[in-house]
C-alpha positions, -999 to 999 in steps of 0.1 A, spaced: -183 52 115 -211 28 109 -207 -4 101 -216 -17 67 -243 -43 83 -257 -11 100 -257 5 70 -274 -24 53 -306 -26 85 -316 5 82 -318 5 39 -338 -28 46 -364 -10 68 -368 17 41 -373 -1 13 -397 -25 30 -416 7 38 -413 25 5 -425 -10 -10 -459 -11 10 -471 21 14 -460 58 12 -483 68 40 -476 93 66 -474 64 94 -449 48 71 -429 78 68 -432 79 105 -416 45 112 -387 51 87 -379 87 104 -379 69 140 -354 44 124 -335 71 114 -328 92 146 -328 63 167 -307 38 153 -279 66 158 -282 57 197 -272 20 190 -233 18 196 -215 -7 171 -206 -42 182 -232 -35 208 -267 -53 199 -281 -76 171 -313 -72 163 -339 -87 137 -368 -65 125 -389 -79 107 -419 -58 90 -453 -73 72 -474 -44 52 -508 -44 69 -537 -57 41 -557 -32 28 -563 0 14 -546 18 41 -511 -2 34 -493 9 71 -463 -7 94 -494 -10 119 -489 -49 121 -453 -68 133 -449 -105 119 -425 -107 140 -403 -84 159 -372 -97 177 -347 -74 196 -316 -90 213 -303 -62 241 -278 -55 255 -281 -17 254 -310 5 274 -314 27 241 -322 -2 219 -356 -8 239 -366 25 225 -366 18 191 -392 -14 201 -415 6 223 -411 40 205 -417 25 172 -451 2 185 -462 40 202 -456 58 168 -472 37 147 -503 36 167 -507 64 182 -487 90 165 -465 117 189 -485 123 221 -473 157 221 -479 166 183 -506 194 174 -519 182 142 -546 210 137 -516 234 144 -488 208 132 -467 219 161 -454 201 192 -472 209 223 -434 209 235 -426 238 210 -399 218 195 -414 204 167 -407 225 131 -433 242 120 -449 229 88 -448 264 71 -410 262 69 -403 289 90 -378 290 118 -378 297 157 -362 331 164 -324 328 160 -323 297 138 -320 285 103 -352 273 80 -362 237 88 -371 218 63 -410 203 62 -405 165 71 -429 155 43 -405 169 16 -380 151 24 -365 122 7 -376 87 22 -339 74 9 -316 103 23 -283 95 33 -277 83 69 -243 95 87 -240 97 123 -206 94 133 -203 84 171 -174 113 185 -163 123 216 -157 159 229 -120 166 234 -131 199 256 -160 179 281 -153 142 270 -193 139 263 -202 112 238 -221 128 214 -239 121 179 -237 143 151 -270 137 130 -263 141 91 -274 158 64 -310 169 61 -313 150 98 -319 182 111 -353 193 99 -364 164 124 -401 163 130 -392 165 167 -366 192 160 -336 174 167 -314 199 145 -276 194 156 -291 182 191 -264 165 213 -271 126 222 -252 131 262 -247 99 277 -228 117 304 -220 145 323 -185 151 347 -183 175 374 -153 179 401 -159 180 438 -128 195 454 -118 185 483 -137 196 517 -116 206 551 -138 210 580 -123 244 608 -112 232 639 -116 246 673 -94 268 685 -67 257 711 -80 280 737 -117 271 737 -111 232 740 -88 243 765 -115 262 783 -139 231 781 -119 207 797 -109 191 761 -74 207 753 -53 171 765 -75 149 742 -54 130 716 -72 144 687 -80 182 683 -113 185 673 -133 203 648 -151 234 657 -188 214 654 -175 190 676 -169 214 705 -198 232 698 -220 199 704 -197 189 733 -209 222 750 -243 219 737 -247 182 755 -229 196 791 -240 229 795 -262 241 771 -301 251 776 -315 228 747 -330 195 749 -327 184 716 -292 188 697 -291 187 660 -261 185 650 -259 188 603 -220 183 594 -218 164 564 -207 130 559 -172 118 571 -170 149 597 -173 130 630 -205 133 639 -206 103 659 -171 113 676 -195 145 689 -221 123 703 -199 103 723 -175 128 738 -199 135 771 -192 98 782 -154 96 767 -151 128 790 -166 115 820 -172 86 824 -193 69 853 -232 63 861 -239 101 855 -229 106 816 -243 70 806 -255 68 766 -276 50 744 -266 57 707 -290 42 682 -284 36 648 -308 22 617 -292 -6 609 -275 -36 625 -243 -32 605 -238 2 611 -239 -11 648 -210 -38 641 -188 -9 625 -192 18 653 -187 -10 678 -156 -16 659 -150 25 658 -154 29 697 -135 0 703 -102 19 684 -113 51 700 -110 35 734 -73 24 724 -65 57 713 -78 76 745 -67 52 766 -99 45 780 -119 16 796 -158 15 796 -183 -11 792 -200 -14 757 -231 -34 753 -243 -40 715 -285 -45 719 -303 -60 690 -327 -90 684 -294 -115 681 -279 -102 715 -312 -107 731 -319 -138 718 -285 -147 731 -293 -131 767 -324 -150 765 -306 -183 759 -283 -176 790 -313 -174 813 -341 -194 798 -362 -186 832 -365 -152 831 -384 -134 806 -371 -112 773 -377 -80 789 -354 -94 826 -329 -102 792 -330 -65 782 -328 -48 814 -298 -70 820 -279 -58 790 -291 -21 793 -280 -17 828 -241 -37 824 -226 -10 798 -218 28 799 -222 28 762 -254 9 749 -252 5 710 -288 -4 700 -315 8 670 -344 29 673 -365 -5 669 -362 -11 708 -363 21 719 -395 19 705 -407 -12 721 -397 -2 752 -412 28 746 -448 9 740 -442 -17 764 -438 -45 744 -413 -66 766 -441 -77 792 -457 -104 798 -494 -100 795 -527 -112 808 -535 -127 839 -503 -129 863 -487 -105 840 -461 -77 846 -469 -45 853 -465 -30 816 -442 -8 830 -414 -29 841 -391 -20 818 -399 17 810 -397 28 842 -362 14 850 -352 22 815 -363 62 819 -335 62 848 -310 52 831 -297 71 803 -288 110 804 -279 109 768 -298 93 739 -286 98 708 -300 90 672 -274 86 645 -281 95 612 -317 94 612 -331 116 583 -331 82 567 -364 74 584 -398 83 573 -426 103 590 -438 68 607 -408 66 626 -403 104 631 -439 102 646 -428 72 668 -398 88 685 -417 120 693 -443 99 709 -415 87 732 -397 119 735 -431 135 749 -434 107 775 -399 110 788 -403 148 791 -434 142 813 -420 111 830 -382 130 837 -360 106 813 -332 119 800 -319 154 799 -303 157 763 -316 141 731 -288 144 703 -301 138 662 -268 132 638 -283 139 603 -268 164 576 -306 173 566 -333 174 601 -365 168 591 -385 200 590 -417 185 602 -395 168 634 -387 202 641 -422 212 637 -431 190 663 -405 196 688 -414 230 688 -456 225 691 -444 200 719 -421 226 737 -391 214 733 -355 240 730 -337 226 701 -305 239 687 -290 231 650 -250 231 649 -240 234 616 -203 223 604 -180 250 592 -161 241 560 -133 252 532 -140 238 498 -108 236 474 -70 237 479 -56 234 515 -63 261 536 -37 252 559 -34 254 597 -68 255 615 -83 229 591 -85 191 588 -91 172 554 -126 148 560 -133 149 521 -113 144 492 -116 157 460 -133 135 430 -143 134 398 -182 125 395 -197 115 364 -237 120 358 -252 95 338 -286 81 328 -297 47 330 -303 17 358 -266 3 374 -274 -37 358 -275 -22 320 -246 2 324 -216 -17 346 -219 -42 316 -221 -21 291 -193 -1 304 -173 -29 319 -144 -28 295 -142 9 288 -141 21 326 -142 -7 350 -114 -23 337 -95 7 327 -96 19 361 -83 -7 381 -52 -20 355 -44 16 358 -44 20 397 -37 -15 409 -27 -18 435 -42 18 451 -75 3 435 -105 -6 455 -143 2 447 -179 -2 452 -213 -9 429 -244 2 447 -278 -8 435 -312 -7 444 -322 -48 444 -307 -74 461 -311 -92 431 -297 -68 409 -264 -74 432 -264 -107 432 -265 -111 391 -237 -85 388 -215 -102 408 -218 -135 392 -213 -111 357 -184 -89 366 -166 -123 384 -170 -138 347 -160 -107 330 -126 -106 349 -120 -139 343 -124 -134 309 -101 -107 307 -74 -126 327 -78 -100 355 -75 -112 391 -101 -90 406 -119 -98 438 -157 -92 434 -179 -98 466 -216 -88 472 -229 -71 508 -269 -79 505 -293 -80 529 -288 -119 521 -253 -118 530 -239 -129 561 -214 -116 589 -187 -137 575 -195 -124 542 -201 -90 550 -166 -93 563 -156 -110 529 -171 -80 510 -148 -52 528 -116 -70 521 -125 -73 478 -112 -54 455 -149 -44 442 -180 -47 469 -213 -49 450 -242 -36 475 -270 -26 481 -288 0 508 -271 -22 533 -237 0 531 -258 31 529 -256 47 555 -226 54 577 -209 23 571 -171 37 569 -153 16 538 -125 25 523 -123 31 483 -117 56 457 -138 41 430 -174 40 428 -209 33 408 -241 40 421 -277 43 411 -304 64 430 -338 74 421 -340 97 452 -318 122 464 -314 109 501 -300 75 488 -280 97 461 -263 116 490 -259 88 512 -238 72 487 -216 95 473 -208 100 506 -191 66 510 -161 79 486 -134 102 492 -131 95 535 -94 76 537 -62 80 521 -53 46 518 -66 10 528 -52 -17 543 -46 -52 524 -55 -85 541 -17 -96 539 -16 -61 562 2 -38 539 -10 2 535 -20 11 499 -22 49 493 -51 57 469 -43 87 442 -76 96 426 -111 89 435 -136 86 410 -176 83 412 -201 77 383 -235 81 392 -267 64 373 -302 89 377 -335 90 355 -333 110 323 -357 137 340 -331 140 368 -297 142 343 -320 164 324 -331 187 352 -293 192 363 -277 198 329 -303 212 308 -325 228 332 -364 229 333 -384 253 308 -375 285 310 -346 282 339 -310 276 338 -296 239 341 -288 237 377 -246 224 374 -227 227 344 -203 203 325 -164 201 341 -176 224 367 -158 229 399 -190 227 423 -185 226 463 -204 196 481 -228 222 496 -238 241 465 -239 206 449 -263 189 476 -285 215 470 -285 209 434 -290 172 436 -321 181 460 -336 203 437 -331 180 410 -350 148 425 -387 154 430 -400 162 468 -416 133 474 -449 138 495 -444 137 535 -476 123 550 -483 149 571 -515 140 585 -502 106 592 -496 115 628 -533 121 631 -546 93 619 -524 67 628 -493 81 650 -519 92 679 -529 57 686 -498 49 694 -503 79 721 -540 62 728 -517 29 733 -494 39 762 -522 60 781 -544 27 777 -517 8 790 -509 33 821 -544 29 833 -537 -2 838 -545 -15 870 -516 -24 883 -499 10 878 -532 34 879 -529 53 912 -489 57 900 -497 77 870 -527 97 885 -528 130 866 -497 119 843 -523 100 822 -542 137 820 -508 157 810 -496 135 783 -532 130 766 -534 167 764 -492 168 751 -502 144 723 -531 160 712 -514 196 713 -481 181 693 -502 159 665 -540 168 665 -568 153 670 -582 136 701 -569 105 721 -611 95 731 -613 94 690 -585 69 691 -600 53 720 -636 50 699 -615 35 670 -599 9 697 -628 -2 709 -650 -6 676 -628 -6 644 -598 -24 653 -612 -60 671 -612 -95 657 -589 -94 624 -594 -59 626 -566 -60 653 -539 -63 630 -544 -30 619 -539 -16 647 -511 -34 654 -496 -29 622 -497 17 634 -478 9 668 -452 -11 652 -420 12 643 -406 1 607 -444 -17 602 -450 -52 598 -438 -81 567 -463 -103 559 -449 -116 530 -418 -127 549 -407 -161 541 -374 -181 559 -354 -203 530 -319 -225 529 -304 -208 501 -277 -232 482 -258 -210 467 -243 -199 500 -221 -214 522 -226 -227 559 -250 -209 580 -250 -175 556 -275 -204 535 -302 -196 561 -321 -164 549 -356 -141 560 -367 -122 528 -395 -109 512 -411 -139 494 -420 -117 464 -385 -111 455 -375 -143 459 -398 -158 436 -393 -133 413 -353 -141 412 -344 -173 420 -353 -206 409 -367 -224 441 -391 -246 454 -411 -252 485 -402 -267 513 -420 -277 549 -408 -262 587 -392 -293 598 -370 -293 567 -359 -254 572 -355 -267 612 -335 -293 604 -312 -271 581 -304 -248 610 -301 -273 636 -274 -282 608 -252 -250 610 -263 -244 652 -283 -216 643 -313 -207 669 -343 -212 649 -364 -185 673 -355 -158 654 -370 -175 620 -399 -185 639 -406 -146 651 -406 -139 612 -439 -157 613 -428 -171 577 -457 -170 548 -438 -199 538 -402 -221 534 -383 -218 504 -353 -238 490 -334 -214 464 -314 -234 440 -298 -208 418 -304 -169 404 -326 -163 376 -309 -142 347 -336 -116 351 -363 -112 366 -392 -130 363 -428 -118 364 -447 -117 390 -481 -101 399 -507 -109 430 -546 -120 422 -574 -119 444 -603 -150 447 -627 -123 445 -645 -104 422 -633 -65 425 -665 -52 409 -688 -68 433 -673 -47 461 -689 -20 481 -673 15 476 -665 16 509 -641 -9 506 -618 9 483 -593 33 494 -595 24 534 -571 0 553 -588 -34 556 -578 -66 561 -579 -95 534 -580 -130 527 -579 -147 494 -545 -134 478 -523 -154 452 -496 -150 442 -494 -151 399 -459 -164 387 -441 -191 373 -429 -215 399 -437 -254 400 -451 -253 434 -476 -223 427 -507 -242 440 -491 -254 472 -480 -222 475 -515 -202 473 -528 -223 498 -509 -209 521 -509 -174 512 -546 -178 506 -551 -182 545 -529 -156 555 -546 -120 566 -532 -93 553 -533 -57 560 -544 -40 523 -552 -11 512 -574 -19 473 -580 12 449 -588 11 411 -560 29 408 -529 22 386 -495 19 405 -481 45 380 -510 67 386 -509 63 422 -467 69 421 -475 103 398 -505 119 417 -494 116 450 -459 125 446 -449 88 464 -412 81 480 -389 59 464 -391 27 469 -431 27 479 -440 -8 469 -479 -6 453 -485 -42 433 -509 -45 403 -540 -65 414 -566 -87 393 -594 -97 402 -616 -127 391 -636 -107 371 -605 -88 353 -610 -57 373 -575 -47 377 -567 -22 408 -536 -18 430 -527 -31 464 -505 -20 495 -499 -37 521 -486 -31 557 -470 -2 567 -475 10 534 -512 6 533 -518 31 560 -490 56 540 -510 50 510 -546 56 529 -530 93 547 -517 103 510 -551 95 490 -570 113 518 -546 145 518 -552 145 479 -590 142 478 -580 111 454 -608 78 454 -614 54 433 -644 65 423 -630 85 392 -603 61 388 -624 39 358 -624 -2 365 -595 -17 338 -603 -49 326 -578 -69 316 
């Protein structure tokens, strides 16, 4: 029930209103009031409203004194914002000619009553001073938390009737068993003596890879199914100079744990084989071991000493645009390393990457259409549970066989023989809201719950979206179990974090992470919280629960695990869309439901928007990456070699993307020189560039984990720090031994000390020393490069700060746009960073910079979208 004091607000707000006015935007306020003061939970939130009649005739709630809200509840901020919306603009989606909701779910004002329902009474009749009861209950059949409005509630304005507030939504995954292969077919392949009988996909790729007609191997079982096992079985089969691999992966640590997987899987089948792990560190490192030779004599040297080379798509790439030559006069031949590299690999594998964008997608088929003209390798293996349909539109303009190999699975109780468990079952729970708000909120009713239940076969995970977000949990929950006498373990895995705390994190009873343990990072635990406002991330993560059994302590002792349990945090529209369906179609999962991981995936796809997929992005900017490598074959050095290849792979490019390589050529020649150059450096680059990069000693770490590269935006934004000069930073890492080339090939905007995490975030916006409204059309909309940017936020050393970033050129895209707009209209991914801009004269627009820039430039031009219609804000 609800408290007295509760009881007590809400008579306050009415009789304040009743006292100044009986207007309809009076009645309006109290009826908000009303239905939303039944989402506040008790205990929850204080809050103060305090309410001045506005002078005059008119006598409305138009004008706050003072209005002062302490949250600690998302809900609560809609009784501010909704209210301030109300009271001046009325509902967005009333009729008042009709006095109907454009939604059709407001009451009509003639009393009468959709089909099927009872007479609603007109919201204007209806005392000011009615009774308020809104018991908070829970659903014994679903376990929904629902509120039951009172009497005369349901003649709502907004037809609320007996509407259901759902917080939450459950549905149970059963457990997923993948087929195996038959005895006699592994035995027919060479594979029946292995110490592990394989699954069915497994086989199928094995053959695919060895004897197969394709080039390109997709193989799609779903997480936890051994898709890397697949890839690797050529080389664990025969091993020697003729089955040699290159298996690339997106991130560094999903590197350090599949080096850790192949190094168990060599113990197991009692094989030895070289394994060389090939990143920016290990190259420094090489580097460091041979200061006279040159990074690319470095790379060539670790490619050609392992069987196995574990390595990212990031130098693959370079490689690909020969990047690891030394220019100018005296220079190597710009194919040094590309042309030994071709010979050396017959397999080249690329683990999951659906979690790249078209940029990247664009970039390896670049280098795929080379190696097919140059003879490299002879099989090309993707590992992603969902191919990207416009890669396979490529392959195929380009010529390329492809085949797709699929996994074959059992969803529910054990099937038995002929089937292996890769999934257990779990119970998910759907709810709205971001992962800060929620954890704390529901700290004592689940987190805690959970683990003094299953202690010790207790060990979870938080995933969020923002390093920041991360960090402050930790520090929260670490308080919180303290608190509650609780010794619970709580480590974060950040971008920020470490090897040794990486390390730290997988041991804790609770890891708080971010994207970093997205994908393929094998963890063990049975309890998790995400949030997602995508459904790629949404995927990736669930799939991080259910893949073990048990885990093993740090004192080395087994712990069996005997539930698993997920909740889930997604945007109202996306709870709504699964649970309640869009207009006019059924909700796409029902409450308590039974749902198999396929039929579910599906769902969660269909729920999430489709974000746009830059299609013409390969025109505009992927071919000059093309333009690039035939520029750099007609080099001198290497001309007569590639006689008539130059010829074969111009006319390959232009039949896979579009377009025209002597177009790229023009735009080489006269868009892209002087500053200009950036640009184009910024469309061969593979991830795209960070020029807001900044290098910082962070103090609340320990040893060398304190010396950090992040995006100087969101460190100013959550930290309190302060500025420091190179020789300080250079000191600091001389401190702890660290190599200080790697911070240097930043190229750092600036050097930060961070003294401690802000509670939340603070605001931050970026200015221009220009005046927007002055500018020629032409400049709006189109990547350009710019000077003059500062950066708006509240930090002591602001002015030291902006004259550095001042200086710095940045690759920008400028539109009048707003960042909400832009976000809407052209159907954007998530995360697509677009920042506010001001300029001098209060023109406010939006920016985008980098790799983003040219994204933003493809999607306004496939839209028709300028700034012309866009209206200058003023602000």
């Amino acid at each position: 029930m609800r408290t007295n004091s509760e009881v007590a607000w809400v008579e306050d707000v009415e009789k304040s209103a009743a006292a100044s006015s009986r207007t309809r935007t009076a009645r309006r306020f109290v009826r908000l009031v009303r239905l939303q003061v039944r989402f506040i939970r008790p205990l929850e939130c204080q809050r103060e409203l305090r309410l001045l009649p506005w002078p005059g005739d008119r006598g409305t709630l138009a004008a706050f004194s003072s209005a002062r809200v302490l949250f600690s509840s998302r809900p609560c901020w809609s009784i501010f914002f909704n209210t301030l919306l109300l009271l001046t603009r009325g509902c967005s989606t009333h009729n008042r000619a009709q006095g109907s909701c454009r939604r059709g779910r407001c009451a009509p004002t003639n009393g009468s009553a959709p089909s099927g329902e009872r007479p609603r009474t007109s919201v204007s009749s209806r005392p000011l001073t009615a009774p308020i009861r809104a018991p908070l209950q829970h659903s014994a059949s679903t376990g929904e938390k629902l509120v039951r409005y009172g009497q005369n509630m349901s003649s709502g304005w907004c037809r609320m009737g007996s509407r259901r507030s759902i917080t939450m939504r459950r549905v149970h995954l059963p457990a997923v068993y993948s087929k195996l292969a038959a005895f006699d077919a592994l035995v027919a392949a060479g594979l029946g003596s292995e110490p592990r009988h394989l699954s069915k996909h497994q086989l199928e790729t094995y053959l695919a890879l060895t004897r197969g007609n394709a080039t390109v191997v997709f193989n799609t079982a779903i997480t936890g199914d051994g898709k890397s096992l697949a890839g690797l079985l050529p080389m664990l089969k025969r091993q020697g100079s003729d089955c040699n691999v290159m298996a690339m992966y997106p991130t560094n640590e999903l590197i350090r744990d599949q080096c850790r997987a192949v190094e168990a899987m060599r113990v197991e089948w009692q094989l030895n084989f070289p394994i060389r792990e090939v990143n920016s560190l290990t190259l420094d490192r090489a580097v460091s071991e041979a200061p006279e030779g040159t990074r690319g004599d470095a790379l060539l040297r670790l490619l050609q000493n392992g069987d196995l080379i574990l390595s990212n798509p990031d130098v693959f790439h370079y490689i690909m645009q020969m990047f690891y030559t030394r220019k100018g006069t005296g220079g190597d031949a710009p194919d040094k390393v590309l042309g030994r590299f071709a010979d050396l690999f017959v397999q080249m594998t690329f683990d999951e990457f659906h979690v790249f964008e078209t940029p990247q997608v664009v970039s390896v088929i670049n280098a795929l259409l080379f190696l097919m003209e140059r003879g490299g390798p002879r099989r090309y293996l993707f590992l992603s549970a969902t191919p990207d349909p416009l890669m396979q539109n490529y392959l195929a303009r380009a010529g390329f066989a492809t085949t797709i190999i699929p996994g074959c699975y059992h969803h529910g109780e054990n099937p038995g023989a002929g089937w292996r468990l890769i999934l257990r079952a779990a119970d998910l729970h759907i709810a709205k809201g971001k992962a800060e708000e929620w954890v704390m909120a529901n700290a004592e009713g689940v987190l805690l719950p959970f683990f003094r239940t299953h202690v010790p076969g207790a060990k979870g995970a938080i995933i969020v979206n923002s390093v920041a977000t991360a960090l402050r949990l930790t520090a929260q929950l670490r308080q919180f179990f303290r608190d509650h006498n609780f010794p619970l373990t709580v480590e974060p895995n950040t971008g920020l974090t470490g090897p040794e705390g990486r390390e730290r994190s997988y041991q804790a009873d609770l890891l708080v992470a971010t994207s970093t343990v997205d994908v393929g990072v094998d963890f063990r635990i049975n309890f998790l919280i995400f949030e997602s406002r995508d459904c790629g991330s949404f995927l990736q993560r669930l799939g991080r629960l259910g893949r073990h059994d048990d885990f093993t302590r740090p004192d080395g002792v087994t712990v069996p695990f005997d539930t698993f349990v997920a909740y889930a945090l997604v945007p109202d529209f996306v709870f709504e869309r699964l649970f309640e369906g869009r207009p006019g179609e059924p909700p796409l999962l029902s409450a308590v439901e039974a749902v198999d991981r396929e039929r579910f995936n599906e769902a969660i796809r269909a729920a999430f928007p489709q974000p746009t997929d830059f299609r013409n992005y390969a025109r505009r900017w992927g071919l000059l990456q093309s333009a690039a490598v035939i520029y750099e074959l007609n080099d001198k050095l290497i001309r007569d070699s590639y006689t008539g290849t130059r010829e074969r792979l111009a006319k390959r490019y232009q039949e896979t993307f579009g377009g025209s390589i002597n177009y790229q050529f023009k735009r080489m020649r006269e868009e892209f020189q002087g500053e200009a150059k950036a640009i184009f450096h910024e469309a061969r680059s593979f991830r795209g560039g960070s020029p807001w990069q900044a290098v910082a000693v962070d103090e609340t770490q320990q040893g060398r984990n304190r010396l950090v590269i992040y995006d100087l935006r969101q460190l100013l934004a959550n930290y309190h720090a302060s500025l420091i000069e190179w020789d300080e930073f250079a000191a600091e890492a001389a401190r702890w031994g660290e190599d200080t080339r790697r911070f240097e090939r930043a190229d750092p905007i600036a050097c930060l000390r961070l003294h401690a995490l802000l509670p939340q975030r603070r605001p931050l916006s970026i200015a221009i020393n220009d005046d927007l409204g002055g500018w020629d059309p032409t400049r709006f909309d189109t990547v350009t490069v710019l000077k003059g940017l500062e950066v708006e936020a509240d930090f002591d050393d602001q002015n030291a700060l902006n004259r550095k970033v001042r200086r710095r050129p940045f690759v920008s895209l400028v539109t009048l746009h707003r960042p909400s707009d832009l976000q809407r209209r052209l159907y954007l991914p998530w995360p697509f960073p677009i920042e506010r801009l001001v300029g001098n004269d209060g023109i406010e627009g939006s920016v985008a910079f980098a790799r983003e820039a040219l994204l933003l430039e493809t999607a306004l031009h496939e839209r028709g979208l300028t700034s012309k219609g866009a209206g200058a804000i003023i602000v």
